[in-house]
Kinemage of the C-alpha trace (Angstrom):
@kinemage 1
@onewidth
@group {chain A} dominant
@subgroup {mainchain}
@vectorlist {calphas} color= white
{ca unk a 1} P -38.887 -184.317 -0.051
{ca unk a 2} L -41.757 -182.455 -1.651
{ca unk a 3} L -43.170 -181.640 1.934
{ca unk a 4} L -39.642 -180.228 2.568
{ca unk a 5} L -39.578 -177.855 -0.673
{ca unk a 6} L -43.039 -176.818 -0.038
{ca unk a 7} L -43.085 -175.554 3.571
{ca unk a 8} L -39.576 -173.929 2.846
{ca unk a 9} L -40.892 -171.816 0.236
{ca unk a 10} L -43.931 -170.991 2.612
{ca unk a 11} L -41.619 -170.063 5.139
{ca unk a 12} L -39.988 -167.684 2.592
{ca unk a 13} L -43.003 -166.397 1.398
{ca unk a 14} L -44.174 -165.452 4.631
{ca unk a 15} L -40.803 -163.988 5.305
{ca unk a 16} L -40.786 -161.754 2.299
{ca unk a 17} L -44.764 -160.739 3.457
{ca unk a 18} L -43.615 -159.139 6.391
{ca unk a 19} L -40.537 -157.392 5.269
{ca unk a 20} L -42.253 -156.175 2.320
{ca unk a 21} L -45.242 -154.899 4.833
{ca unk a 22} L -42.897 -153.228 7.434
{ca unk a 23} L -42.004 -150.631 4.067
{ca unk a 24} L -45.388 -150.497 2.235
{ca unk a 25} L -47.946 -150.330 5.301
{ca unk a 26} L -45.982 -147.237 6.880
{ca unk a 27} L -45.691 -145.024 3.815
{ca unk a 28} L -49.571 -145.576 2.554
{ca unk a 29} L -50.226 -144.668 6.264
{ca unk a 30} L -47.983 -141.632 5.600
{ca unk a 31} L -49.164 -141.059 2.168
{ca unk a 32} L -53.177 -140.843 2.990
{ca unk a 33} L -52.301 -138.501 6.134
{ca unk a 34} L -50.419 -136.291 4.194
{ca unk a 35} L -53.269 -136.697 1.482
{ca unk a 36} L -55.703 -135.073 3.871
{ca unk a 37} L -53.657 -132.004 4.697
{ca unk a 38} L -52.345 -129.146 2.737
{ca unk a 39} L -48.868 -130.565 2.228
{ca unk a 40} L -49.851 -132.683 -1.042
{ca unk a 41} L -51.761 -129.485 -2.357
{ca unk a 42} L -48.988 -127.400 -1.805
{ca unk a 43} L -46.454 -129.597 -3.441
{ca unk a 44} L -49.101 -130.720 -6.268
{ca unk a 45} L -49.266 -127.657 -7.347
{ca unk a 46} L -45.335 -127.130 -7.219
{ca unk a 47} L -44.431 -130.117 -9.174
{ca unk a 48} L -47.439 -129.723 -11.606
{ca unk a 49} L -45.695 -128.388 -14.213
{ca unk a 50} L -43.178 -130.463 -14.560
{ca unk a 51} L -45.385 -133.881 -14.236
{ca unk a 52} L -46.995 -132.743 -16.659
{ca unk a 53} L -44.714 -133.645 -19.188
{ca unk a 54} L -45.398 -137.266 -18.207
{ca unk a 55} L -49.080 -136.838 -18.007
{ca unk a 56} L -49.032 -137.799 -13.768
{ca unk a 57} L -50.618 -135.072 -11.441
{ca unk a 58} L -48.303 -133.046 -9.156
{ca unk a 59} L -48.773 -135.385 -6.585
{ca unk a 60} L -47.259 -138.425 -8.263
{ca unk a 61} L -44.418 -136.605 -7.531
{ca unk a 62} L -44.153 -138.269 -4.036
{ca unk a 63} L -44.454 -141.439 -6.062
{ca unk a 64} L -41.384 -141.026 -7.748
{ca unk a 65} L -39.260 -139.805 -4.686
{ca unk a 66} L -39.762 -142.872 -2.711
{ca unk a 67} L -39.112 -144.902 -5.617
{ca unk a 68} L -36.103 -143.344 -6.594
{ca unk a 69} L -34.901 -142.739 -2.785
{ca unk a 70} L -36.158 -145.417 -0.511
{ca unk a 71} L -37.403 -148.932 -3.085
{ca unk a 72} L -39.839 -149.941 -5.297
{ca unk a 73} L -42.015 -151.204 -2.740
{ca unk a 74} L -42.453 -147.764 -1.150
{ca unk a 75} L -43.199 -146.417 -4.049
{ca unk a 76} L -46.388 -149.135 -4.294
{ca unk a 77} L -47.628 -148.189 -1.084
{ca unk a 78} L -47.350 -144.388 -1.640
{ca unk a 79} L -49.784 -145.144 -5.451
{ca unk a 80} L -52.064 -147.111 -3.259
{ca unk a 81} L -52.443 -143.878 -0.538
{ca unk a 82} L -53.139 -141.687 -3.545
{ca unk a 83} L -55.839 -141.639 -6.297
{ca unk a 84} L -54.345 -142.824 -9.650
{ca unk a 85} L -55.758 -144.857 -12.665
{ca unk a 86} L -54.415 -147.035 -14.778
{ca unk a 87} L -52.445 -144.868 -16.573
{ca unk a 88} L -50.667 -142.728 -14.385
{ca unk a 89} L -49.700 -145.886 -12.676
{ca unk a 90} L -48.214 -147.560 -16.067
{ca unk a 91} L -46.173 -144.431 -16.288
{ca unk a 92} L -45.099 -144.459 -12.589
{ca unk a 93} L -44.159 -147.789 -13.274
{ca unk a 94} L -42.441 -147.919 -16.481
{ca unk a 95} L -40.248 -144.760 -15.073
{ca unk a 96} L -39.621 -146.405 -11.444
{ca unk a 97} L -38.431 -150.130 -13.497
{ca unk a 98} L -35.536 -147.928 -14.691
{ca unk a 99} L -34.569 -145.658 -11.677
{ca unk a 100} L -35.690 -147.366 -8.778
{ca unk a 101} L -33.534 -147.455 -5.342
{ca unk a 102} L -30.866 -145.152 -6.452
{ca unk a 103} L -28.683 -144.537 -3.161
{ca unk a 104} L -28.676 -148.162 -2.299
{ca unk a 105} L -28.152 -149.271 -5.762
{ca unk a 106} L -25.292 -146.529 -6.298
{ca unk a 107} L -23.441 -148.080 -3.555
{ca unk a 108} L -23.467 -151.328 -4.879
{ca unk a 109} L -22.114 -150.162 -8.472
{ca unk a 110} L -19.870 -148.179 -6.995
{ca unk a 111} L -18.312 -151.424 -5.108
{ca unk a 112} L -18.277 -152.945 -8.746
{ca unk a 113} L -15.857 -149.730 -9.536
{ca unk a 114} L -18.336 -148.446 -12.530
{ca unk a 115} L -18.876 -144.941 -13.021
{ca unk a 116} L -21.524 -143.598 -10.308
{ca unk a 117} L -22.166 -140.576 -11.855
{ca unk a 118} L -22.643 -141.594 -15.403
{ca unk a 119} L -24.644 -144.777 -14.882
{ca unk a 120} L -27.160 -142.381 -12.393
{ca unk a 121} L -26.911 -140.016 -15.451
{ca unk a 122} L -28.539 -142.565 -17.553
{ca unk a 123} L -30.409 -143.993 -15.149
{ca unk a 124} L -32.953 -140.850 -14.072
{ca unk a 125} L -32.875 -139.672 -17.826
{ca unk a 126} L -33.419 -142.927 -19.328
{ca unk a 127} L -36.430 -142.929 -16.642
{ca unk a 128} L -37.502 -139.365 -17.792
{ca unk a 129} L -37.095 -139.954 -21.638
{ca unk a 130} L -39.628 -143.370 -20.496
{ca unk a 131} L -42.229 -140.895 -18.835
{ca unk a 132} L -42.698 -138.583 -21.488
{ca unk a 133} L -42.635 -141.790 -24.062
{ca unk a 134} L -45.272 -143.255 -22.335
{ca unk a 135} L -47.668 -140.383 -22.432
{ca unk a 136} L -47.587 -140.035 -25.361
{ca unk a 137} L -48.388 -143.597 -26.224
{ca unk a 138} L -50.659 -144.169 -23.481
């Protein structure tokens, strides 16, 4: 019975693996091409000023638009393509926990009949309000 428990949760494991791979290996493959051409320059220095106000580089920008827009675990593989410490990653991390996976998670509240716009509303400036907390604490 043990056996039985134990090589169905490898199974699953495995399982998850590869679905979480098939996100997170494409966009740090994405990420560190883009890193090495003047696309993340160009929209570093765009989004600078307003990253600032959580302390991230322009760049981290990217971070937070897959986050927001695609999962969680895109938003992983796009800090691994790019050059952040410890901190900038906290931040990333503490804003992505509250507004992560918007359009599909919009469509699921929306099936439970709450207000979309209100609840995304909160959601990205609960996430904001989070940044800007964090650097200063950090």
């Amino acid at each position: 019975m043990i056996k039985t428990f134990v090589v169905r949760g490898w199974n699953s494991g495995i399982n998850t693996f590869f679905i979480l791979m098939r996100v997170m290996i494409p966009v740090y493959i994405l990420i560190t091409v883009v890193r090495h051409t003047p696309l993340l320059g160009w929209l570093s220095e765009i989004f600078q000023p307003a990253m600032a106000f959580f302390g991230l580089p322009g760049e981290a920008v990217m971070v937070l638009i897959l986050g927001q827009g695609i999962n969680i675990y895109a938003a992983v593989g796009a800090i691994s393509g790019l050059e952040m410490g410890v901190r900038e990653i906290t931040i990333l991390g503490g804003m992505l926990t509250i507004s992560h996976s918007l359009p599909m998670e919009t469509m699921v509240i929306r099936q439970a009949r709450v207000p979309v716009k209100g609840l995304l509303f909160i959601r990205v400036g609960l996430s904001l309000l989070s940044g800007v907390i964090l650097n200063l604490l950090l």
